[in-house]
C-alpha positions as CSV (number, residue, x, y, z in Angstrom):
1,X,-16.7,-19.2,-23.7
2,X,-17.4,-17.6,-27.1
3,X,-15.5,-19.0,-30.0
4,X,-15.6,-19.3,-33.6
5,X,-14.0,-22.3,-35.7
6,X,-13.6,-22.8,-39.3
7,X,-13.0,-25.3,-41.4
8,X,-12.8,-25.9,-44.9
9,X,-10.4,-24.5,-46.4
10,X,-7.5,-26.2,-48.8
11,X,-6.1,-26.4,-51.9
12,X,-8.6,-25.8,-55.3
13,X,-7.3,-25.4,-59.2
14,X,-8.5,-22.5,-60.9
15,X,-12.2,-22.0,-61.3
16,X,-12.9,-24.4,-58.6
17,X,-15.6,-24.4,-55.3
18,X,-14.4,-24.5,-52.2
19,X,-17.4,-24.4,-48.8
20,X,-16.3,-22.6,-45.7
21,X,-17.7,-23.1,-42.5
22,X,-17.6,-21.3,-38.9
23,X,-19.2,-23.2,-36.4
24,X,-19.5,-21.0,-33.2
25,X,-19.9,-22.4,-29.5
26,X,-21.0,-20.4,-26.5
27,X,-23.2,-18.1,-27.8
28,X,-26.5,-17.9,-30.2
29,X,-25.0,-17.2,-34.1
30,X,-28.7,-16.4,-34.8
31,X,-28.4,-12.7,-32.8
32,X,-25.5,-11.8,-34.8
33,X,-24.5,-10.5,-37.9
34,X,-21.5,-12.3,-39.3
35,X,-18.8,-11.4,-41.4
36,X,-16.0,-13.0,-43.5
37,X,-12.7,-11.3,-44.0
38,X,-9.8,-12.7,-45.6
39,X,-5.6,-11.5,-45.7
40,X,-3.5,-12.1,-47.9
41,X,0.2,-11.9,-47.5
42,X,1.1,-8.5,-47.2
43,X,-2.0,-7.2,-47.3
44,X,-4.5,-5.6,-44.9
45,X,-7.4,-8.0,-43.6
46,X,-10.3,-6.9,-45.9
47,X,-14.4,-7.8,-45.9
48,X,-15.7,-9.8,-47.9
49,X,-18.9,-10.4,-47.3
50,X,-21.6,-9.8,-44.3
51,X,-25.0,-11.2,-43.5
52,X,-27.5,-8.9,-41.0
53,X,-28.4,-11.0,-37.8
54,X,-31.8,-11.0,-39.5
55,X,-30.9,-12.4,-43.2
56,X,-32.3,-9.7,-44.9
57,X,-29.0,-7.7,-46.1
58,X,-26.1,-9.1,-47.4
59,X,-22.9,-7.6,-48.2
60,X,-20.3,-8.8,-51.2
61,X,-17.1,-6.8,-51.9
62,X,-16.7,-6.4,-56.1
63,X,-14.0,-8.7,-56.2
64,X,-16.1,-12.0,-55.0
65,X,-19.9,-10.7,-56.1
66,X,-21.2,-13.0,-58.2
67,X,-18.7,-15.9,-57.1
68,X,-19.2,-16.3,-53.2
69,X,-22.2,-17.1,-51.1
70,X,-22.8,-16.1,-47.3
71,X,-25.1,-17.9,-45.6
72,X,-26.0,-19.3,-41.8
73,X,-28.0,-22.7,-40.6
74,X,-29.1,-21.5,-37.2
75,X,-30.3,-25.0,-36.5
76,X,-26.5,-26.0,-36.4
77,X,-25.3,-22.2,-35.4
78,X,-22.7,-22.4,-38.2
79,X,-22.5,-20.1,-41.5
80,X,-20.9,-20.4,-44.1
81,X,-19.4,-18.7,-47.2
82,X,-19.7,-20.7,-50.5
83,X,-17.1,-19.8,-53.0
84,X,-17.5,-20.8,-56.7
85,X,-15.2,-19.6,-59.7
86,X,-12.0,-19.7,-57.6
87,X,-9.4,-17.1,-58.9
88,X,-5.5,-16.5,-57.9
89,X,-6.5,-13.7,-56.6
90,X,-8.8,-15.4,-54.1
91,X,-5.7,-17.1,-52.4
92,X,-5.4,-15.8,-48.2
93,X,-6.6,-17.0,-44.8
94,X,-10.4,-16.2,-44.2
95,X,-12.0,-15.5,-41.2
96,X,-15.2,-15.5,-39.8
97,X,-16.4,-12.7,-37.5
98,X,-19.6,-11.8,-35.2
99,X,-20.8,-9.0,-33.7
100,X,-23.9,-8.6,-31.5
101,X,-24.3,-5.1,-32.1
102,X,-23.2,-4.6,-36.0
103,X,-25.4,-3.6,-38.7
104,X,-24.6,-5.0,-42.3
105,X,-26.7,-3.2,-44.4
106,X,-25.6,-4.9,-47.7
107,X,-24.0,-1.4,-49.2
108,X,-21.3,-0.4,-46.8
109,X,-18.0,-2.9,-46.3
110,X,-17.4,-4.5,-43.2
111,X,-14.5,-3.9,-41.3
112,X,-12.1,-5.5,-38.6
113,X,-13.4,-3.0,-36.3
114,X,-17.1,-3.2,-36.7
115,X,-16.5,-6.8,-35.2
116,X,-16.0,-8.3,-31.8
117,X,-15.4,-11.8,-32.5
118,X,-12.9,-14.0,-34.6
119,X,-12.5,-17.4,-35.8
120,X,-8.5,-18.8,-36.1
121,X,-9.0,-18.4,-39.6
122,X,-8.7,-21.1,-42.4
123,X,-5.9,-21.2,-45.6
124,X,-7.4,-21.2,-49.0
125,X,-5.1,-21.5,-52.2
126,X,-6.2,-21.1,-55.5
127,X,-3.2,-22.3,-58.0
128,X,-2.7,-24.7,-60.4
């Protein structure tokens, strides 16, 4: 059965870090690309970021560049998505997401269609 779990989320002040994982069961993580996407309430899900299934492109929306880090350990089939400089405006549940077939070629933005499986998703909340 292919799943995806995350962990990691929580609360963080302002300008804090905050590590997410996805640990997936079931199937090789290497093969895939993976994306995180996040929702906020009220909002549509959006991507965030996207890693090719062979680590050569990477994808960061405008909002997060800079700030959060997408990255796998195929040892442990887990990635993860580091997030520094926590904002507000970072506040929503993330997901992870992997697709056999999906290409992330580091300019065009993922989307919820592009991908075939989903995490649960994980709360993050960024206040003070």
């Amino acid at each position: 059965q292919v799943q995806l779990v995350e962990s990691g989320g929580g609360l963080v002040q302002p300008g804090g870090s905050l590590r997410l994982s996805c640990a997936a069961s079931g199937f090789t993580l290497s093969y895939y690309a993976i994306g995180w996407f996040r929702q906020a309430p009220g909002k549509e899900r959006e991507g965030v970021s996207c890693l090719s299934s062979s680590n050569a492109y990477t994808y960061y929306a405008d909002s997060v560049k800079g700030r959060f880090t997408i990255a796998r350990d195929n040892a442990k089939n887990t990635v993860y998505l580091q997030m520094n400089s926590l904002k507000p405006e970072d506040t929503a549940v993330y997901y992870c997401a992997a697709d056999l077939y999906y290409f992330c070629s580091g300019y065009v933005p993922p989307t919820t269609h592009d991908f075939g499986s989903w995490g649960q998703g994980t709360q993050v909340t960024v206040s003070s």
